[in-house]
C-alpha positions as CSV (number, residue, x, y, z in Angstrom):
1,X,0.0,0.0,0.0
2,X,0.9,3.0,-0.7
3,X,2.1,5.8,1.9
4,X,2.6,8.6,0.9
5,X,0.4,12.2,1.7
6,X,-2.4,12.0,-1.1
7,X,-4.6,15.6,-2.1
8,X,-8.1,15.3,-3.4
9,X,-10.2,18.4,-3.9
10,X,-13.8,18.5,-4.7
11,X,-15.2,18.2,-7.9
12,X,-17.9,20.7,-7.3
13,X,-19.6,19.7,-10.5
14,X,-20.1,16.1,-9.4
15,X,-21.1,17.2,-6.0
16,X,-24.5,18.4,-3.4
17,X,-24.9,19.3,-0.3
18,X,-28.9,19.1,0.6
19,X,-30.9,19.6,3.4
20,X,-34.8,19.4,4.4
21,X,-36.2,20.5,7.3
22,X,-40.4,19.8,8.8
23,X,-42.8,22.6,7.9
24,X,-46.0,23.2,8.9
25,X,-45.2,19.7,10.6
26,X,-47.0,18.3,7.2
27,X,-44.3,18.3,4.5
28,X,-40.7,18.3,4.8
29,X,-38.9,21.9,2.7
30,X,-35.8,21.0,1.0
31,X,-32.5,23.3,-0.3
32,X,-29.0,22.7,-0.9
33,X,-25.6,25.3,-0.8
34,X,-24.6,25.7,-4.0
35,X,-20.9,26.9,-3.4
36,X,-19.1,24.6,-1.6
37,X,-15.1,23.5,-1.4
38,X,-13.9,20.4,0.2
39,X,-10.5,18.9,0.6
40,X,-9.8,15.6,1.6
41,X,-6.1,14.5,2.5
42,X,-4.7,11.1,3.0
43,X,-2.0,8.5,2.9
44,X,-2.3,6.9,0.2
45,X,-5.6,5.7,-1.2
46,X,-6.8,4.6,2.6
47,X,-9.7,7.0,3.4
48,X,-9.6,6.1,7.3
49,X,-7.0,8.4,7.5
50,X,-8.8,10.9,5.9
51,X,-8.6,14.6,7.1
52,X,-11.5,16.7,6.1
53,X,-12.5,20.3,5.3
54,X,-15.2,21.7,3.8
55,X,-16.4,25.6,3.3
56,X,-20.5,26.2,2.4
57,X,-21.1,29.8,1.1
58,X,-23.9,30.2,3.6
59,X,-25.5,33.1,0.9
60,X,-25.5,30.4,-1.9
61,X,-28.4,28.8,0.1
62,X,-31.1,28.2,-2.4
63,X,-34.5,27.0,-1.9
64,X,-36.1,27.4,-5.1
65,X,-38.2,30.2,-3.4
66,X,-36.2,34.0,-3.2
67,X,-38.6,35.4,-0.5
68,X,-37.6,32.1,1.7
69,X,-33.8,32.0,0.4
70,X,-34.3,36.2,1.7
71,X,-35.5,34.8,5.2
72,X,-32.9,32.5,5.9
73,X,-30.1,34.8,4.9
74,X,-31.4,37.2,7.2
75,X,-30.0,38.1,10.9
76,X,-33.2,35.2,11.9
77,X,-31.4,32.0,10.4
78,X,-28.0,32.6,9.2
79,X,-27.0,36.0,8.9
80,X,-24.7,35.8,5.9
81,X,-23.7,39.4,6.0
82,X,-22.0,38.8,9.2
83,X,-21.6,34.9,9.3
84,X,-20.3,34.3,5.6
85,X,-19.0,30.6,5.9
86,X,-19.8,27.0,7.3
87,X,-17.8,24.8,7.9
88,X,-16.8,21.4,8.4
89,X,-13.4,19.7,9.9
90,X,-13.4,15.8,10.0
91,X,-11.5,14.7,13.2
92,X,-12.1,10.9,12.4
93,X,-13.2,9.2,9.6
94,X,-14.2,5.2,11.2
95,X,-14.3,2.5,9.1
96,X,-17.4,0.2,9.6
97,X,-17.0,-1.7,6.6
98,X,-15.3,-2.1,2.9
99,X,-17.8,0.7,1.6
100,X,-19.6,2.0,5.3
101,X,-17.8,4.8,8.1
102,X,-18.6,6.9,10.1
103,X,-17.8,10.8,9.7
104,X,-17.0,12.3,13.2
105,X,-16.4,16.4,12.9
106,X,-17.1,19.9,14.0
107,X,-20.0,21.9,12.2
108,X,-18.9,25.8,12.6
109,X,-22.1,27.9,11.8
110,X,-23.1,31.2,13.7
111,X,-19.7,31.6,15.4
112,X,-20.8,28.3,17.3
113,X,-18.7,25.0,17.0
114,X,-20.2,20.9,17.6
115,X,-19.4,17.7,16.9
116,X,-21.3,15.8,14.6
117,X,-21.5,12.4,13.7
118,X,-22.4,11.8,10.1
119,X,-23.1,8.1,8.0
120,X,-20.9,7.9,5.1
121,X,-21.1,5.4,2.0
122,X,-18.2,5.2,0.3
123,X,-19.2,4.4,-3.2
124,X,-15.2,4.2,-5.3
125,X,-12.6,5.0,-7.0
126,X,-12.8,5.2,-10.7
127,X,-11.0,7.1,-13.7
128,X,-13.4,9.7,-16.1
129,X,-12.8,9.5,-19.7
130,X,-9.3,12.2,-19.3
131,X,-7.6,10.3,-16.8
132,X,-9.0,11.7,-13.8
133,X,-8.9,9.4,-10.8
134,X,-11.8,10.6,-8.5
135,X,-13.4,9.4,-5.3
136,X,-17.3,8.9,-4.5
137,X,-18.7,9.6,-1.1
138,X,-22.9,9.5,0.0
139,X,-23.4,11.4,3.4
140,X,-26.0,11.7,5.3
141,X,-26.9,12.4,8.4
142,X,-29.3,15.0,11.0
143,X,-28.6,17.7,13.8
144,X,-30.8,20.2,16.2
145,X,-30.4,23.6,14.5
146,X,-30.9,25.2,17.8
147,X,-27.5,23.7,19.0
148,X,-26.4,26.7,16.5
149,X,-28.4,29.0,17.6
150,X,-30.9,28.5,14.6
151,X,-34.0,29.1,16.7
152,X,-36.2,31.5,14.8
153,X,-39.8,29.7,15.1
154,X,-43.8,30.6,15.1
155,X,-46.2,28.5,16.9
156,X,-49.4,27.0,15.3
157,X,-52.6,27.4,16.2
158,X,-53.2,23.7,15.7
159,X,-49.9,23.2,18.0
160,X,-46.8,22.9,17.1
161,X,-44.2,24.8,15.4
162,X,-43.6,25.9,11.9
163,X,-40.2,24.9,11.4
164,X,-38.5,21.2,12.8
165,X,-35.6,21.4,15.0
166,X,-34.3,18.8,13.1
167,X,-32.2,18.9,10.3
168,X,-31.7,16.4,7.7
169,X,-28.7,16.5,5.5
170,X,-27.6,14.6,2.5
171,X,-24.5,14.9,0.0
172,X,-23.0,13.2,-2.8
173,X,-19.9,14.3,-3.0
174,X,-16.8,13.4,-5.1
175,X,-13.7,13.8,-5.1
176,X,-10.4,14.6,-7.7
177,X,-6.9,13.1,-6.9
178,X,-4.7,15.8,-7.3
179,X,-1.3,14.7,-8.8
């Protein structure tokens, strides 16, 4: 096996970062970051050694609505103008299985830093047609926005509240060996 310090970067055309949240405790309301950059470093081709980093654009948030995509930009969700970035450090990267780990790392949002654990299907390693070796990666997992201090809310009169606590991501998300 090979040992030496290996650089992949992400191929942000081959890559999402989704999300979908409860609202009006009836539907879910989905959106994704469309700016992201991710590097992944590692020794060789073994990924559970992987070091992780990832940057969102928190104002490429999209939701296929403006007024909404307005709202969450805003000072009430994630106040882009003073918060500009997410971000995402992998700390350990467990193998389960030949294709199965899981992703533990700190989510930086709204000047406030926590672990999270994420699932992680590792789908392979394959060549495009101009000799780019690239690396395939499913994540998902789920996290309490208020841990970030995402707490902006309204009450129903039915009960309830309009928008989950719970956060559901998903990504597919690959990666280009650098040589």
């Amino acid at each position: 096996m090979e040992n030496t310090t290996t650089k992949w970067v992400l191929d942000p055309a081959h890559s999402e970062i989704l999300f979908k949240v409860r609202h009006l405790m009836i539907t879910n309301v989905k959106g994704e970051f469309r700016n992201i950059s991710a590097e992944l470093i590692t020794q060789g081709e073994d990924f559970s050694t992987a070091k992780i980093n990832l940057t969102i654009d928190a104002s490429s948030i999209f939701t296929n609505d403006d007024n909404r995509d307005t709202h969450l930009k805003s000072a009430e969700f994630f106040n882009v103008a003073q918060y500009k970035e997410i971000r995402f450090t992998g700390t350990k990267f467990e193998k389960l299985n030949k294709e199965e780990f899981k992703l533990h790392g700190q989510l930086s949002m709204l000047n406030v830093t926590k672990d999270i654990v994420l699932d992680v299907e590792f789908g392979g390693i394959n060549k495009d047609p101009w000799g780019n070796e690239k690396a395939g990666f499913s994540v998902n997992g789920q996290f309490n926005r208020k841990d970030w201090g995402l707490t902006w809310n309204a009450a129903l009169e039915t009960g309830g509240m309009m928008v989950s606590e719970e956060v559901k991501i998903n990504a597919e998300i690959q990666f280009t060996k650098q040589k």
